[in-house]
VOGU-3710 file (C-alpha; in Angstrom, 3 decimals, decimal comma):
1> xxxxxxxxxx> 199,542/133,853/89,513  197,138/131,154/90,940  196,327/134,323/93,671  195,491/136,407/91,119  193,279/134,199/89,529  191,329/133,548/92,809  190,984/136,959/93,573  189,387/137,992/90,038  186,621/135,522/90,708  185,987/137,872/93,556
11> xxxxxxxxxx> 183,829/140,344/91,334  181,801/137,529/89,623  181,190/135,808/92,893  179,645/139,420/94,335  177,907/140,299/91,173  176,300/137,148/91,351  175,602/137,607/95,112  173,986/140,352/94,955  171,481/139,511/91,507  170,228/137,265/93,761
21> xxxxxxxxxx> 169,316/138,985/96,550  168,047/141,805/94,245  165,935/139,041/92,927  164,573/137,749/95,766  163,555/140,910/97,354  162,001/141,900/94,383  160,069/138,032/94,392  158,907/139,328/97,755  158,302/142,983/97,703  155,397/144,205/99,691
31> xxxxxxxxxx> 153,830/147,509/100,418  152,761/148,742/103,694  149,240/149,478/101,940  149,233/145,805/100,505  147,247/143,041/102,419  148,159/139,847/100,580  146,981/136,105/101,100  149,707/134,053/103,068  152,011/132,642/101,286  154,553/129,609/102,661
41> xxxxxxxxxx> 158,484/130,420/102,199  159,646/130,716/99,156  162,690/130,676/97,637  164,888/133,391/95,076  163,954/132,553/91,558  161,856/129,688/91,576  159,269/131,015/94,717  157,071/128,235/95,824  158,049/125,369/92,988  160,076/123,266/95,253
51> xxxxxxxxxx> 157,352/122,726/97,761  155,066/120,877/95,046  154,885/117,427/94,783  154,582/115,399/91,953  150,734/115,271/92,274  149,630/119,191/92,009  146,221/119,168/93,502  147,478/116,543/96,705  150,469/119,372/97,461  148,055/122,343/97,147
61> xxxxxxxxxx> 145,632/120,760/99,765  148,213/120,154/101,873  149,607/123,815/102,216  145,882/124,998/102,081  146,050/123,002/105,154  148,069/125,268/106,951  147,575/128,426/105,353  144,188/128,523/104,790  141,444/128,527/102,246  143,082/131,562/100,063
71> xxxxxxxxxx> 146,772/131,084/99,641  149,424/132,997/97,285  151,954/131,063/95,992  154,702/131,859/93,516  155,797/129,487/90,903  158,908/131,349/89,485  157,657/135,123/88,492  154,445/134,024/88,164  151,732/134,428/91,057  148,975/132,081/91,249
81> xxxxxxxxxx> 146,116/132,516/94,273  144,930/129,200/95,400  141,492/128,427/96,431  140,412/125,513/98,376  137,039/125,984/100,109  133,330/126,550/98,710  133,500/130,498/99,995  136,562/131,245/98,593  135,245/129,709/95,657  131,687/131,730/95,819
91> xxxxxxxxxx> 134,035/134,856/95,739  136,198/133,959/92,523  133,456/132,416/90,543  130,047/134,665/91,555  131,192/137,705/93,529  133,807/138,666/91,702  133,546/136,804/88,177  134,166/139,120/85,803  137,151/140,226/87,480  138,733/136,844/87,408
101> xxxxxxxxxx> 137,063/136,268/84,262  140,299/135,945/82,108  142,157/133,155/81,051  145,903/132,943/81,303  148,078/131,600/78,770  150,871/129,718/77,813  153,222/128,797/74,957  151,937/125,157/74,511  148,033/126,319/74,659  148,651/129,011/71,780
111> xxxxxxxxxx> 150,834/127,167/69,525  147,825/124,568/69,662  145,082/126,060/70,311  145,543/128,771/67,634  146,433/131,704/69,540  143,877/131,440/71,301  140,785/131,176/69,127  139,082/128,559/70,522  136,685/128,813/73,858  138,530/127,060/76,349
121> xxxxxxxxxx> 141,944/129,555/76,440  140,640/132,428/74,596  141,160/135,484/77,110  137,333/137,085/77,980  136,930/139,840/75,040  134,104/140,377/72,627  135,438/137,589/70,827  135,256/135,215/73,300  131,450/136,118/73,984  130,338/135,632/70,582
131> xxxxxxxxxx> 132,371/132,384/70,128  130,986/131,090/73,554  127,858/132,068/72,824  127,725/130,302/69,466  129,126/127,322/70,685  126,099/127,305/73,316  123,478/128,026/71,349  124,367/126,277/68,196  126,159/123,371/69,624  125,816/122,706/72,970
141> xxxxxxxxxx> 122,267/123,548/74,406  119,982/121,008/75,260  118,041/121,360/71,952  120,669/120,505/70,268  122,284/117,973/72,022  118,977/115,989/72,231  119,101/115,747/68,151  122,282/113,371/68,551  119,933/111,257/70,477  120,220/108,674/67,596
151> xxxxxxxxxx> 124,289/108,805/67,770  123,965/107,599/71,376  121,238/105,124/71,226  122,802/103,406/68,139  126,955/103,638/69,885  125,328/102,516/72,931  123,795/99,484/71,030  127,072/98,926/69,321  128,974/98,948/73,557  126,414/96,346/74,809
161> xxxxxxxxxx> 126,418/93,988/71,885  130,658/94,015/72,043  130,060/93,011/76,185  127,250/90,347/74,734  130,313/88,667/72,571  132,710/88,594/75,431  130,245/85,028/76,024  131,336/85,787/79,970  135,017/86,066/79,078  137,427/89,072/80,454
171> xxxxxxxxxx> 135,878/91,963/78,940  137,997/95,395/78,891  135,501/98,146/80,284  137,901/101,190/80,209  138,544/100,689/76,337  134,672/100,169/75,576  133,526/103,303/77,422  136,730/105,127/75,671  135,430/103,490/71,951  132,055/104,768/73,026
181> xxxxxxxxxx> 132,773/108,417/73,816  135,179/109,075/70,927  132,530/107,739/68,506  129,671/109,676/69,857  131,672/112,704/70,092  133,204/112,177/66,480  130,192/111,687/64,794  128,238/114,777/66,240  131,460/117,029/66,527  132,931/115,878/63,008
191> xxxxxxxxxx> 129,983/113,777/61,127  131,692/110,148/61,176  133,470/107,998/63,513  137,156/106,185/62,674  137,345/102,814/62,855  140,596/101,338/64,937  143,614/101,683/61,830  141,270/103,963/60,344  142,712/107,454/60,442  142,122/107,491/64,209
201> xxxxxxxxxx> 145,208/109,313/64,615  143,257/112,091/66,476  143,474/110,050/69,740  147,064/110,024/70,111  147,361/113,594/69,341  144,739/114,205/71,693  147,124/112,363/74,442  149,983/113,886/73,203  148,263/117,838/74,170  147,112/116,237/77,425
211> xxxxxxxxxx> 150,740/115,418/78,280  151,903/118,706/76,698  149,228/120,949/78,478  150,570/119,423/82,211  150,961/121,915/85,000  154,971/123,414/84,836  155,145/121,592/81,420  157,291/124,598/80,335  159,670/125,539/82,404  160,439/129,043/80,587
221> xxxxxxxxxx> 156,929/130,206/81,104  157,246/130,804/84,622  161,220/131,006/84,993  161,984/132,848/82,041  166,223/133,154/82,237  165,186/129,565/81,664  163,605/129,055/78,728  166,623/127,517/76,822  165,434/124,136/78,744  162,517/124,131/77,115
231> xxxxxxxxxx> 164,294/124,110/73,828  166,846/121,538/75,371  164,476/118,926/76,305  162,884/118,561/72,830  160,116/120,430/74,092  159,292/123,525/72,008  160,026/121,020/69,228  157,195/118,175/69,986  154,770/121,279/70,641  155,105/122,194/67,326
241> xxxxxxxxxx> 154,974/118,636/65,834  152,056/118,409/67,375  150,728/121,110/66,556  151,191/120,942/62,567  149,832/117,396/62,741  146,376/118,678/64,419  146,013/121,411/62,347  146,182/118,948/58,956  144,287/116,213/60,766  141,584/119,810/61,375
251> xxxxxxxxxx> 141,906/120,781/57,585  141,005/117,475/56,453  137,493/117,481/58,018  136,696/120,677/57,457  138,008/120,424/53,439  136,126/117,262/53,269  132,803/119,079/55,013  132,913/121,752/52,592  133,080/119,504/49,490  130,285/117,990/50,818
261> xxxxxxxxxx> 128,104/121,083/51,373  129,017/122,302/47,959  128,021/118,780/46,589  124,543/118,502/48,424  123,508/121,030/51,093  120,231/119,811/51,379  121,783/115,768/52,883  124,807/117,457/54,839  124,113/116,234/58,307  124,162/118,859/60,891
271> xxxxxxxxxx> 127,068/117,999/63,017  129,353/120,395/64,863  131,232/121,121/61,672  128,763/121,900/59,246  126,686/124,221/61,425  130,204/126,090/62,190  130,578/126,334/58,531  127,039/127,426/58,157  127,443/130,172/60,525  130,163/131,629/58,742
281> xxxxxxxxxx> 128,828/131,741/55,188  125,659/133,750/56,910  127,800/135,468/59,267  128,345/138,714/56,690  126,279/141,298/58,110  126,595/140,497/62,523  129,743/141,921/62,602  131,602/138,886/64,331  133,407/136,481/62,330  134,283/132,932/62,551
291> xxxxxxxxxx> 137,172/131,926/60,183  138,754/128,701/59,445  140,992/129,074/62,391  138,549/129,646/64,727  136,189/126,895/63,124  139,453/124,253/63,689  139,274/125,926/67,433  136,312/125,128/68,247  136,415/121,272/66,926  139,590/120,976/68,597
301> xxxxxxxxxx> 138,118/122,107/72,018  135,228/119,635/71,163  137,524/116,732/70,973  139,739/117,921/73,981  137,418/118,552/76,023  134,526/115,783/75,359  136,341/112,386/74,890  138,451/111,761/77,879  136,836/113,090/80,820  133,770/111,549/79,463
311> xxxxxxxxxx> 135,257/108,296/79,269  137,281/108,271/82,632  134,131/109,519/84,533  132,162/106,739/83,045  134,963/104,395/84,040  135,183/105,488/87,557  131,549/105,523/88,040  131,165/101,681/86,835  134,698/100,772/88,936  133,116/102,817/92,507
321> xxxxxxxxxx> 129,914/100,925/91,508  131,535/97,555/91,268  133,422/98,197/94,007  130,440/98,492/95,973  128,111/96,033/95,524  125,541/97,405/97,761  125,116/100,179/96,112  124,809/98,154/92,764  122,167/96,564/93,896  120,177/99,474/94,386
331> xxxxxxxxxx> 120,977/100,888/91,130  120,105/97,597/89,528  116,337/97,506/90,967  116,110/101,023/89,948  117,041/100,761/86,214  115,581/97,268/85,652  112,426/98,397/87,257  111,933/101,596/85,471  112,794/99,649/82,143  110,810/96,793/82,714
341> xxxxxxxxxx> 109,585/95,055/79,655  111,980/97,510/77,289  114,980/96,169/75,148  117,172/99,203/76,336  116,594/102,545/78,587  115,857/105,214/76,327  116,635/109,172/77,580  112,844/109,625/78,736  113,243/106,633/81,086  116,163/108,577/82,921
351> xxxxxxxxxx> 113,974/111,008/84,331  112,491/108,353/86,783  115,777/107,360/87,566  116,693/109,534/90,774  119,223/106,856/92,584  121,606/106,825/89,302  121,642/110,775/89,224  122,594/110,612/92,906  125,154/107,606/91,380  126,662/110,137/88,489
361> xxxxxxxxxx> 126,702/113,304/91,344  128,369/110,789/93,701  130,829/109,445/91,402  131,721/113,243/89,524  132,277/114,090/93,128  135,026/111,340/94,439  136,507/110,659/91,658  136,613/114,348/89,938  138,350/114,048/86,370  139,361/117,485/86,364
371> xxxxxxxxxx> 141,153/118,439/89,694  142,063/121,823/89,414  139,550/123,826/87,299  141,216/125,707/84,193  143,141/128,902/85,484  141,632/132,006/85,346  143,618/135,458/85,720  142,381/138,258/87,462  142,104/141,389/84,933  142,037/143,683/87,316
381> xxxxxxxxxx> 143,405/144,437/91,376  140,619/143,149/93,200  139,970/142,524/97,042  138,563/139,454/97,982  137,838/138,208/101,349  139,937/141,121/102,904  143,387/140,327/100,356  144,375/142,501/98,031  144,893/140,691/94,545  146,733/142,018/91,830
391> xxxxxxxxxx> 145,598/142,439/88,382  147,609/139,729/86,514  147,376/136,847/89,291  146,473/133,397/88,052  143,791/131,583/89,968  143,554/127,840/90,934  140,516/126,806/91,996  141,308/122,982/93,697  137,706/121,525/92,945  138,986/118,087/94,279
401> xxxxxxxxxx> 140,134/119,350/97,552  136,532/121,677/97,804  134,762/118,367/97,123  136,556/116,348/99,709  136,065/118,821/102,569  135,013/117,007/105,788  133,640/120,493/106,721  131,283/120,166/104,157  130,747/116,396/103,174  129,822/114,007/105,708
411> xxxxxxxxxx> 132,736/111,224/105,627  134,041/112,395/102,066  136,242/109,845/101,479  133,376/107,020/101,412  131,127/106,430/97,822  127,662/107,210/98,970  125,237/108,295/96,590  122,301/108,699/99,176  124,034/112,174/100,240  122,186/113,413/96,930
421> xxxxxxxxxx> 118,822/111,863/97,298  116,498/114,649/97,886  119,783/117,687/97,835  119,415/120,795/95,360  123,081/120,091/95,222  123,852/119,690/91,338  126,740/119,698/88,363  125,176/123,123/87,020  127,425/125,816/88,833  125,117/127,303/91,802
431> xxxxxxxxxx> 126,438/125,146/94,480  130,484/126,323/94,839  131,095/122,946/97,168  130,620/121,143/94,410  132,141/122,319/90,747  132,444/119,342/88,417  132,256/121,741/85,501  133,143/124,748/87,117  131,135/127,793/87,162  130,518/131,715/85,946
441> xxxxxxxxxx> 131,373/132,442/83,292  134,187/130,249/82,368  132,447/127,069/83,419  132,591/124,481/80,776  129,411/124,286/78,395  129,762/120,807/77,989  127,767/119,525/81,109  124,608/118,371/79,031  126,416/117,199/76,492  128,290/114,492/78,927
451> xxxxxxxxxx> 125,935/114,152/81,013  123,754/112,263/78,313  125,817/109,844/77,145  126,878/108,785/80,981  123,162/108,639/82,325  122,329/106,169/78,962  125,171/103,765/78,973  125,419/103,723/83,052  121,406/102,908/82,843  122,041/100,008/79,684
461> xxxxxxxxxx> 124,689/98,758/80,985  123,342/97,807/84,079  120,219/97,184/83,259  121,399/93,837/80,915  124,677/92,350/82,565  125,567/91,579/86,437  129,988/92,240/86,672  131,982/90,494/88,883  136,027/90,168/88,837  138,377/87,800/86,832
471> xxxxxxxxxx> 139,911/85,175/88,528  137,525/84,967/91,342  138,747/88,419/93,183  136,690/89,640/95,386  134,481/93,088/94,284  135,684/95,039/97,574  139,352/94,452/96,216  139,279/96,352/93,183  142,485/98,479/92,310  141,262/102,131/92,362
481> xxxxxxxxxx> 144,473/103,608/92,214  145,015/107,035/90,168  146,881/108,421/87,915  147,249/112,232/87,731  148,076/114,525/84,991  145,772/117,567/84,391  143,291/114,532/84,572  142,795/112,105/87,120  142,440/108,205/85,285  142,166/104,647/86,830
491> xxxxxxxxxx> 145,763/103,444/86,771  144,479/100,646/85,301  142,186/99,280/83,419  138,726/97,947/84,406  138,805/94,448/83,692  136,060/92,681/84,424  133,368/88,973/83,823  129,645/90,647/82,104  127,323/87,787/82,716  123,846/88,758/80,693
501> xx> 120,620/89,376/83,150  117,920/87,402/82,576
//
């Protein structure tokens, strides 16, 4: 009896056998015609996963390393092509851009992000030009982001005076520059700023979707006979939590905006909301539509994409500039010189300030907040560089490993701002060895936008206190350590002594 038992686990044991085989030959199929980009072992089922570390962008270098600049890996079913060098880049981004033009998704980004209505994930349509080009005009050009002018100066004001009251006691950097950038970006994206316990509830919902939106969060989008671990580990669950909770904290403002257009058009300031709203109550006759979901969208990418990386690049410029004290020093002559006599730096003083644009470059290059640019997805089979890509394939463009490049950058690992003084190398797109904000047409519009509020509270900052470490620690010893999730952040905070300059 026992016998028989053993031998009817026979069939199951074969059928099983041989799925996975099927599987994996079908994981690797090639034709003769195909010329694909090398690709690293892989395994049945889950392809390339188990050869990524727990720091994405670190593990992609490293295989780059020995398979070169254009590399196919498969995580699960899904293929991704991984770029790592400034050509490659040039290809995806400016040859070949509106092939690779699309944006993939996944179930966390559309259960969030509306479906897809926003600018960040949309996928490249007619939709996704108007919206884009809305945002850009309306919200982001340099026209308009020179109006909030004001909302920096006075947030700015409000920073410095908070380091003033430390009175030379430990003062918590990484929090002010974080208070900073959410109020700026709150009051021009959403037409007021919340207070600490004052229905700031947006901030830990905006860490919450960073956590959510992590490379391989969901394992059922790329293994798919596994999506019942997904539902498992709580995770479909806290996506739509999440979710829900955005999408009233979203109503709110734009319920309260409309009351307040309805109540007195002519006072309604024009922040990000009410020119949204604006649009789509004169909207009637273009054609193109922006409804309340897309409105919510678009002030969700806002938030999501303006307040953190702001605040961590501003946090990891003042840490690499603390941390090197030489370089301080030239930044300090600079900005005190140039705002000699003035009670702050105002934005037409910047212009005359070439070393801290060579600091900002310098510091957007090192310490990139965004490793991996988004992924696009190529809409169409495309050949590039001699490899045949299929229509379909994800792309991964590892901006932190193109930026560290010794074949490129001169000792890349060292802070040194001077490798920008008189370069045409910028943050603007044109220059694919260096892609802070990405480029094409899927780069992210918010470069002026950030840009201004670093520049003006690097250039205060500096200009009125001299920094050195608690308890007597020397500069050169500062803790840089990272921590990675789809951003890179210090590990910890930047703690640090503001004595005022005379």
């Amino acid at each position: 009896m026992k016998m028989m038992e053993q031998y009817s686990s026979i069939p199951y044991f074969l059928t099983f056998f041989s799925v996975t085989i099927f599987l994996y030959k079908w994981l690797t199929r090639k034709t003769a015609s195909e010329n694909l980009p090398p690709c690293p072992p892989k395994l049945p089922i889950i392809g390339n996963l188990h050869q990524i570390g727990p720091v994405l962008h670190i593990s992609l270098r490293s295989l780059a390393q020995k398979c070169g600049p254009l590399m196919l890996l498969n995580f699960g079913r899904v293929p991704f092509l991984v770029v790592s060098s400034a050509d490659a880049a040039r290809e995806i981004m400016k040859t070949h851009d509106l092939a690779f033009s699309d944006r993939p998704t996944s179930s966390v980004s559309r259960r969030i992000f509306y479906n897809g209505r926003d600018v960040g994930f949309s996928c490249y349509s007619e939709y996704w030009r108007q919206v884009k080009s809305t945002c850009v005009t309306q919200l982001l050009s340099r026209k308009r982001v020179h109006l909030f002018q004001n909302v920096r100066d006075e947030e700015i004001a409000i920073m410095i005076q908070n380091v003033r009251d430390s009175h030379s006691e430990i003062v918590n950097l990484s929090e002010l520059f974080f208070g900073l950038t959410d109020n700026v970006v709150c009051r021009a994206a959403l037409g007021k700023k919340f207070g600490r316990g004052e229905g700031d509830s947006h901030i830990s919902l905006l860490s919450e979707i960073t956590e959510l939106l992590a490379h391989f969060s969901s394992i059922g989008d790329y293994i798919p006979l596994l999506y019942w671990v997904d539902w498992l580990r709580g995770l479909k669950g806290k996506v739509n939590k999440v979710a829900l909770e955005v999408d009233a904290f979203l109503e709110r403002v734009v319920r309260d905006h409309q009351s307040t257009i309805a109540s007195d058009n002519a006072s309604t300031n024009k922040d990000f909301v009410s020119i949204l709203l604006e649009i789509q109550t004169q909207e009637k006759d273009t054609g193109f539509s922006i409804d309340k979901d897309c409105t919510k969208a678009i002030i969700l990418d806002m938030l999501f994409a303006g307040i953190e990386t702001t605040a961590t690049t501003l946090e990891w410029t003042m840490a690499a500039l603390i941390k090197n004290p030489d370089i301080m020093f030239k930044l300090k002559n600079e900005v005190r010189e140039v705002g000699k006599g003035k009670a702050e730096i105002e934005d037409c003083d910047l212009v005359k300030m070439d070393y801290l644009k060579a600091v900002l470059k310098e510091s957007m290059r090192l310490h990139m907040t965004g490793p991996l640019i988004l992924p696009r997805e190529a809409r169409q089979d495309v050949n590039v560089m001699g490899y045949d890509i299929k229509a379909g394939t994800r792309v991964l463009i590892n901006a932190w490993a193109i930026a560290r490049d010794p074949s490129v950058w001169d000792k890349p690992e060292e802070f040194r701002p001077e490798r920008f003084l008189n370069s045409p190398i910028d943050y603007k797109g044109l220059h694919f060895e260096y892609l802070p904000f990405g480029s094409g047409r899927r780069a992210c519009p918010g470069n002026h936008f950030a840009t201004a509020i670093i520049e003006l509270a690097i250039a205060n900052i500096v200009q009125k206190f001299d920094f050195e470490l608690p308890d007597g620690a020397r500069l050169e010893d500062l803790d840089m350590t990272a921590v990675t999730n789809i951003n890179i952040r210090k590990k910890s905070p930047l703690l640090v002594i503001a004595t005022p300059h005379v």
